[in-house]
C-alpha positions in Angstrom: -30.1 11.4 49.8 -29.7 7.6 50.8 -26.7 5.2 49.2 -28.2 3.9 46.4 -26.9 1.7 43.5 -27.2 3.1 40.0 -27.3 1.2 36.5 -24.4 2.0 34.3 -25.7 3.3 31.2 -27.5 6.3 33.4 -23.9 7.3 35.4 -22.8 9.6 33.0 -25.5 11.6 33.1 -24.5 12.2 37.0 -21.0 12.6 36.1 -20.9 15.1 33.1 -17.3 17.3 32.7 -14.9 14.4 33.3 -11.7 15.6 32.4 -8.4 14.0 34.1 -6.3 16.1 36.2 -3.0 17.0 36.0 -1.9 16.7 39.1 -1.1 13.3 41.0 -0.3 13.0 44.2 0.4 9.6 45.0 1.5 6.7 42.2 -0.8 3.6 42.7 1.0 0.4 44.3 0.7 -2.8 42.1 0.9 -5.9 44.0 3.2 -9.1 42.9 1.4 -11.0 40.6 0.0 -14.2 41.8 2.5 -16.9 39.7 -0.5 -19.0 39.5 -2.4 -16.3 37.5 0.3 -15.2 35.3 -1.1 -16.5 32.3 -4.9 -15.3 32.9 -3.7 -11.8 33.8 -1.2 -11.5 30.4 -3.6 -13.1 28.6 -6.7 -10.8 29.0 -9.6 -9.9 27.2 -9.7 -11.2 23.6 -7.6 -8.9 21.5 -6.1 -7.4 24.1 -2.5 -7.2 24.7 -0.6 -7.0 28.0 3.0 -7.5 29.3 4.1 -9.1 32.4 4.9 -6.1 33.7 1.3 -4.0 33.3 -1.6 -4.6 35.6 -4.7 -5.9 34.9 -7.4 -3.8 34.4 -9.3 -2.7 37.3 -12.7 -3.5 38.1 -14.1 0.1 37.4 -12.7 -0.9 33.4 -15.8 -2.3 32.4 -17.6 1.2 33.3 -15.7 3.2 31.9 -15.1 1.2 28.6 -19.2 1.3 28.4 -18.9 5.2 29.0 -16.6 5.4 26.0 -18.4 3.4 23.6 -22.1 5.1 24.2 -19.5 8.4 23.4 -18.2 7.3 20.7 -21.5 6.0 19.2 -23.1 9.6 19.7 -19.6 10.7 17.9 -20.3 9.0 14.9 -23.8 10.2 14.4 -22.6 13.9 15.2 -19.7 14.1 12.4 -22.4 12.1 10.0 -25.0 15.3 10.5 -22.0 17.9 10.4 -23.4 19.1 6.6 -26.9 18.5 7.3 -29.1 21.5 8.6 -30.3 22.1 11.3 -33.0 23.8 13.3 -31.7 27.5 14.8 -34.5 29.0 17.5 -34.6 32.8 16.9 -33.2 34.9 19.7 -36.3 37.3 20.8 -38.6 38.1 23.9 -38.1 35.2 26.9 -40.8 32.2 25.4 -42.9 30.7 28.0 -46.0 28.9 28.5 -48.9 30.0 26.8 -47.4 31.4 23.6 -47.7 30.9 20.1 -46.2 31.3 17.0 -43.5 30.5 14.9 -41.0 30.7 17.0 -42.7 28.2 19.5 -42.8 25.7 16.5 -38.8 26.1 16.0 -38.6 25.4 19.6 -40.6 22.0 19.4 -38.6 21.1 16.4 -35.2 21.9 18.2 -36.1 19.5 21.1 -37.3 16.8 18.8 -34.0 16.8 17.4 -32.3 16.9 20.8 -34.5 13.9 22.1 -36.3 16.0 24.1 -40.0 15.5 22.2 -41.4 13.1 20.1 -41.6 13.5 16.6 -45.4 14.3 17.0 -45.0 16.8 19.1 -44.0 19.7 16.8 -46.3 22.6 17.5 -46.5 26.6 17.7 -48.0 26.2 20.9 -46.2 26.4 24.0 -48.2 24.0 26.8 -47.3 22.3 29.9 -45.5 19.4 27.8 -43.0 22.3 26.4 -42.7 23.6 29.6 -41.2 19.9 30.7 -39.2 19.6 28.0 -37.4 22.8 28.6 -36.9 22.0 32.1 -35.6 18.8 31.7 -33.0 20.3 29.2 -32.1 23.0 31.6 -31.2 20.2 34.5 -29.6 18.6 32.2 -27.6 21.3 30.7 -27.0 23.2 34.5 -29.3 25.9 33.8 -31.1 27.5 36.1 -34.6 25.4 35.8 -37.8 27.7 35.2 -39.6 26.7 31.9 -38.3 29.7 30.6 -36.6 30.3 26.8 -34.9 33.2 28.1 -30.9 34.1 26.5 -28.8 31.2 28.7 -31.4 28.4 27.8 -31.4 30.1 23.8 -27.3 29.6 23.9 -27.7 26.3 24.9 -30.0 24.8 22.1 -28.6 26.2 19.0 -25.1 25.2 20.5 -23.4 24.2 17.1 -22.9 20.3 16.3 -18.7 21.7 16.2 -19.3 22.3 19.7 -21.1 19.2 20.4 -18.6 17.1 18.6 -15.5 18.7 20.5 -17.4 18.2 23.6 -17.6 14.5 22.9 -13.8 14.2 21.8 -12.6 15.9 24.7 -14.7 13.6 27.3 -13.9 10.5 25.6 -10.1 11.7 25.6 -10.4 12.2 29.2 -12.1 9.0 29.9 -9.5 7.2 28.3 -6.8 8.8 30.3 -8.5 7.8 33.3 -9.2 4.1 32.2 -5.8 3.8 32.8 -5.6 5.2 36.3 -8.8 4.0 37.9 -9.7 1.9 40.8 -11.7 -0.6 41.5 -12.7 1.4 44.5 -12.7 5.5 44.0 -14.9 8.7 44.4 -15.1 11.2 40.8 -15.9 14.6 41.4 -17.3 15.9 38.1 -16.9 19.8 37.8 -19.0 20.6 35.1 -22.0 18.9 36.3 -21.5 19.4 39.8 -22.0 15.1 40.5 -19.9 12.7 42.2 -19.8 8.9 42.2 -18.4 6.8 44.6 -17.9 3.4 42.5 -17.0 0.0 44.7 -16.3 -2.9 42.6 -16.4 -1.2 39.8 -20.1 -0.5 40.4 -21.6 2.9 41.2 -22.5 2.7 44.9 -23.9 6.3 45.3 -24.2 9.9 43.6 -23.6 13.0 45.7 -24.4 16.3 44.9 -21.5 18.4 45.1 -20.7 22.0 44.7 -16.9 23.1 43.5 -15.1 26.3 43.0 -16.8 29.1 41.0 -14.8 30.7 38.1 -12.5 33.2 39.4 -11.8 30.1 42.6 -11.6 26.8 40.4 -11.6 23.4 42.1 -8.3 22.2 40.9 -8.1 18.4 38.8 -6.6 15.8 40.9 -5.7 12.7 39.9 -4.6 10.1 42.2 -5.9 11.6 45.4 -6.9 9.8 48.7 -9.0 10.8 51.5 -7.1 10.1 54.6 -9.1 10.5 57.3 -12.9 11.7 58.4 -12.7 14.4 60.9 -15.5 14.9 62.9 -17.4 18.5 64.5 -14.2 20.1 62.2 -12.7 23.8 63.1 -12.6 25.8 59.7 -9.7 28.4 60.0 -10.2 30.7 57.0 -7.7 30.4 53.9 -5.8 32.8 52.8 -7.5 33.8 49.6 -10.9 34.5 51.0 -8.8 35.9 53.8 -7.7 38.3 51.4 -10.6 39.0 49.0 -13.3 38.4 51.6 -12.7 38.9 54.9 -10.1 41.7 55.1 -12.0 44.2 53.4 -14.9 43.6 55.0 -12.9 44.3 57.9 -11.4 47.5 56.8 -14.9 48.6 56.0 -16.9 47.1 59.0 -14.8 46.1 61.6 -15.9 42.5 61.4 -15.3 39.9 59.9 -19.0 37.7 58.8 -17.7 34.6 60.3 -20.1 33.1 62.9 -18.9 32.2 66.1 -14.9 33.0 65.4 -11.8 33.5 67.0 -9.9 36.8 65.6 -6.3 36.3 66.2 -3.5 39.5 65.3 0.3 38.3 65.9 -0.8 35.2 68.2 -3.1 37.4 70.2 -6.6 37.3 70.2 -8.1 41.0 69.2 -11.8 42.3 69.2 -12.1 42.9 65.7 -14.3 46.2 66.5 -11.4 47.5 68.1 -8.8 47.1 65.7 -7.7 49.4 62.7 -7.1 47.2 60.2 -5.9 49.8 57.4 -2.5 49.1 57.7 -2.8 45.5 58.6 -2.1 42.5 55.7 -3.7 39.5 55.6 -0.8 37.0 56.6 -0.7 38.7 60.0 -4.1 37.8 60.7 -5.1 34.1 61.7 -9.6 33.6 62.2 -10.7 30.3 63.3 -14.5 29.4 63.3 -15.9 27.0 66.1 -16.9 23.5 65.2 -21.0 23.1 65.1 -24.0 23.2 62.9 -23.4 27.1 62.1 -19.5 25.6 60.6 -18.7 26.5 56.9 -17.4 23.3 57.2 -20.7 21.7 58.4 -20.4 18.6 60.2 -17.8 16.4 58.3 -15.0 16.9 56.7 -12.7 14.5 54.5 -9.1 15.4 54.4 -7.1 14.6 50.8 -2.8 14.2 50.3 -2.6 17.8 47.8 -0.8 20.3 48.8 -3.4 23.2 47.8 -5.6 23.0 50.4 -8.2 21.3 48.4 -10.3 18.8 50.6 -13.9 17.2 50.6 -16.6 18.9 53.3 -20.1 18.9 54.3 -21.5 22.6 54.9 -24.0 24.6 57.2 -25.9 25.6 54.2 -27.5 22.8 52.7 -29.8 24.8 50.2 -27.0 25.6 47.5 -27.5 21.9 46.4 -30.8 23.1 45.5 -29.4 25.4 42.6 -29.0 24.8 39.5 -25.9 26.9 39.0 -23.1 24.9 42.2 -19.8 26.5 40.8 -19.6 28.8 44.3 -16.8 27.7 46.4 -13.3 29.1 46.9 -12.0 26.0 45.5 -12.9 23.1 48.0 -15.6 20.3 47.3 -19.2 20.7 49.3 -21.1 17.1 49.5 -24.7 17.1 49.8 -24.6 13.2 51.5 -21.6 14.6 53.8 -23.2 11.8 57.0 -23.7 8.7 54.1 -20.0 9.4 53.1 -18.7 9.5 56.2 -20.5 6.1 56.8 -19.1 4.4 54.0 -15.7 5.2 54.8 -15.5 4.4 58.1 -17.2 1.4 57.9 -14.6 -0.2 55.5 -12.3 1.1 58.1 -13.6 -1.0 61.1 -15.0 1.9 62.8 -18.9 1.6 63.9 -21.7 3.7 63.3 -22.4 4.0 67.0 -18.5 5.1 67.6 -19.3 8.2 64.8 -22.2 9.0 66.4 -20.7 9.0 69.4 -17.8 11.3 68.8 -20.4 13.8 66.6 -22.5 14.3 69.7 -19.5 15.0 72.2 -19.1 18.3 70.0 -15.7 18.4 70.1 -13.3 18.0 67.0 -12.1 14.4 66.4 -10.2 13.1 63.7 -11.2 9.3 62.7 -7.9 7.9 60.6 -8.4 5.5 57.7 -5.8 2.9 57.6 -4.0 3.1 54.1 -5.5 -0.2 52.8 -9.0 1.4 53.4 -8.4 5.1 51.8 -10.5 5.3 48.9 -8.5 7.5 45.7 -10.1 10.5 44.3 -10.1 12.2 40.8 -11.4 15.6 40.5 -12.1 15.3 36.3 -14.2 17.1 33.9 -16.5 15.6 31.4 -18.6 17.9 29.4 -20.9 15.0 27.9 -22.1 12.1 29.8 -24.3 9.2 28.7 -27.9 9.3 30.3 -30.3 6.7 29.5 -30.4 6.3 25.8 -29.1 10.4 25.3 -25.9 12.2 26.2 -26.0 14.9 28.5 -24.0 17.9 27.4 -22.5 20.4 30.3 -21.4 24.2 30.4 -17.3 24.4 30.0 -17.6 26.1 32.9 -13.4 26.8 33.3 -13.5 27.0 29.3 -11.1 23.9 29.7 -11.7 22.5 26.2 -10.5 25.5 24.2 -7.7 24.6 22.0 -8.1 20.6 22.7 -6.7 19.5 19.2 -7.2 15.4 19.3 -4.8 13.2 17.8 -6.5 12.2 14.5 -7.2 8.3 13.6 -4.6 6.2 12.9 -4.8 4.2 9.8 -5.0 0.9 11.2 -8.4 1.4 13.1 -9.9 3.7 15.8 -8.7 6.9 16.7 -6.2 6.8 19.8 -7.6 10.4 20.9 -4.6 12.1 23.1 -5.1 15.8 23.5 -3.0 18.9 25.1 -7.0 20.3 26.0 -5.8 19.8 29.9 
C-alpha cells in the first residue's frame, strides 16, 4: 500500500478503538516561547483561554477537534432515539443470498437505519445489494467478511443504542485526553480496528494496516512513545512468554522448537534441540535466536520504541494476516502491513537516503539506522471503538472489553459535558 494523503472526515473510520494509554514514557519538551509571539500564542482561538505557561495547541488539534465534534453530533442523535423502537433481526438459520422472508425484510430495515441502505430498499428478498451491504458492515465492524447473517454478524446489528452511546462517550473521552498530548507529527495505533495513521502537520500522511496482540497477549496503551531507530535485516530472539506458552512445550513434546532457521542456545551453549531432554528444563535457561531474512517473524524492518515491555513496531514474513478480517493475533507487539513505506518516511526526515536503506537491506546483515532525537516521531497505542467515516460512524468490537465500567463525568451546568472517565 503506497503513502497516501487522506481527507479528515474519513480518518476515523481507519482509526476506530482510540483510547489513550496509560502509560508514558517520555514527557514532551516545550520550547521557550518566542517573546514576539507571546500575545498570539495566549491569545488563541476565539474563546479560548490559555496561560503563559501552556503550549499552544499542536497542529494535529484541528483533527482531532473535528473527530470530536462528528462524535458528539452522532451522540446527540443516539440519546434523542434512546426511547424510540427500534428494529431487532431474529436470531435463526445463517441468512444469505437468495432468501426470502420476513426475516430478510427485518434485515433491510436494520441497515436502513444503520445507513447501510436507502430508505427504498426495504425488501424480504436477499440479492446481491444485501449481500453488499452486509459486507460493508462486516469490514466496518471487524467481522470476518462473507455476505453471511450468521451469529457474530447478528450480535453486531441489534447491538443496543446503550452500547452505541457508551461507545461514543468513551472514544470522545479518549480523544479528548489525547487532544492534549498530541503532536503535530505522530503515528496512532488503533487496537480495535486494527489501523494506524501516521499524521505530519497535523494531516494524515498515510494508513497502515496493522495487526496487535490477541486477547489472552494484549498490545499494551502507550502514550508518549517514540520510535528510536529503524533496524534493518533484524534478529528476532524469542520473548519470554511465547518462550514459555509456545515454544517450550512444543519442545517437550517434539524436540523442536517451529522457529525457522534458529539458533538453540542451553546455559550459553548452543544445543541440538533433538538431542536435549527438555522435561526438566525452564524456560529462562533457554535463549533461541532466529536469523535475519525474508523467513524472520520479524520480516524485514523493525522500529524500536522507549517502553520497557518489549513492545516495538515490526514488519513480518507473513504478509497474508493483513488480509483477515479478525488482526488481534500477536503476542503483544505491532505488525505493519507498509513496514518498507514506514521505514522510508522516517529515515528520510532523518537525512538518511533511500539508496543508503537499500543498500544496507541487500548486504543481509543486521544494521541499525538511528534517528536523531529531533526526527523521532511519538507514538500512541489508543483505542477508539467509534470513528467517523464519511458521513457515518464506524463502530468496533471492544476487543480487550476496555470500556466496561467507563462511568463519564456528567455535564456541567454551564455548557458541554467535560467527559473524564476511569474506563482506562
Amino acid at each position: 500500500m503506497m503513502e497516501r494523503l487522506i481527507g479528515s472526515c474519513t480518518v476515523l473510520g481507519l482509526l476506530a478503538g482510540l483510547a489513550v494509554p496509560t502509560l508514558a514514557n517520555e514527557q514532551r519538551e516545550i520550547e521557550a516561547t518566542d517573546p514576539a509571539t507571546v500575545h498570539e500564542d495566549v491569545v488563541g482561538a476565539p474563546g479560548e483561554v490559555r496561560t503563559l505557561d501552556e503550549p499552544a495547541p499542536s497542529l494535529s488539534d484541528p483533527l482531532i477537534v473535528h473527530w470530536i465534534e462528528q462524535l458528539q453530533t452522532e451522540l446527540d442523535r443516539v440519546e434523542t432515539q434512546l426511547e424510540q423502537p427500534r428494529t431487532t433481526v431474529p436470531a435463526g438459520a445463517t441468512m444469505r443470498e437468495g432468501d426470502y422472508g420476513p426475516g430478510v425484510d427485518l434485515l433491510t430495515r436494520r441497515l436502513v437505519e444503520l445507513g447501510y441502505l436507502g430508505e427504498g430498499d426495504v425488501r424480504p428478498v436477499f440479492d446481491a445489494d444485501l449481500t453488499a451491504a452486509i459486507e460493508r458492515f462486516q469490514t466496518d465492524t471487524g467481522l470476518h467478511v462473507d455476505g453471511l447473517v450468521g451469529p457474530q454478524t447478528l450480535a453486531e446489528l441489534n447491538r443496543s443504542l446503550e452500547d452505541t452511546r457508551l461507545s461514543l462517550l468513551w472514544t470522545i473521552d479518549q480523544m479528548q485526553q489525547l487532544r492534549a498530548e498530541a503532536y503535530d507529527d505522530m503515528l496512532l495505533v488503533n487496537v480495535p480496528s486494527t489501523r494506524s495513521l501516521l499524521i505530519e502537520d497535523g494531516h494524515v500522511a498515510m494508513d497502515i494496516t496493522t495487526a496487535v496482540g490477541r486477547y489472552t497477549r494484549q498490545t499494551p496503551l502507550l502514550q508518549n512513545d517514540r520510535i528510536i531507530n529503524v533496524t534493518l535485516n533484524p534478529r528476532w530472539s524469542v520473548p519470554s512468554t511465547i518462550m514459555r506458552e509456545d515454544v517450550l512445550p512444543l519442545l517437550r513434546a517434539e524436540g523442536r522448537t517451529g522457529v525457522y532457521d534458529a539458533q538453540v542456545f542451553l546455559g550459553g551453549e548452543e544445543v541440538d534441540p533433538a538431542e536435549v531432554d527438555w522435561s526438566e528444563i525452564q524456560p529462562w535457561q533457554i535463549y533461541i535466536r532466529q536469523s535475519p531474512g525474508d523467513h524472520s517473524a520479524l520480516g524485514r524492518y523493525l522500529f524500536s520504541l522507549t517502553n520497557d515491555q518489549n513492545i516495538f513496531i515490526h514488519d513480518t514474513n507473513h504478509h497474508g494476516v493483513f488480509q483477515r478480517a479478525n488482526r488481534w493475533i500477536s503476542s503483544g507487539c505491532i505488525r505493519v502491513e507498509d513496514a518498507r513505506d514506514l521505514a522510508l518516511y522516517l529515515i528520510r526526515r532523518a537525512g538518511y537516503t533511500d539508496e543508503e536503506l537499500d543498500r544496507r537491506l541487500a548486504s543481509g546483515v543486521t544494521q541499525v539506522m538511528p534517528l536523531p532525537e529531533e526526527f523521532q516521531v511519538p507514538v500512541f497505542v489508543t483505542y477508539f471503538t467509534a470513528t467517523p467515516d464519511g458521513d457515518r460512524i464506524t463502530y468496533h468490537r471492544d476487543i480487550y472489553d476496555r470500556t466496561a465500567g467507563f462511568q463519564p463525568v456528567p455535564p456541567l451546568a454551564s455548557g458541554g459535558p467535560e467527559l473524564r472517565g476511569d474506563g482506562s
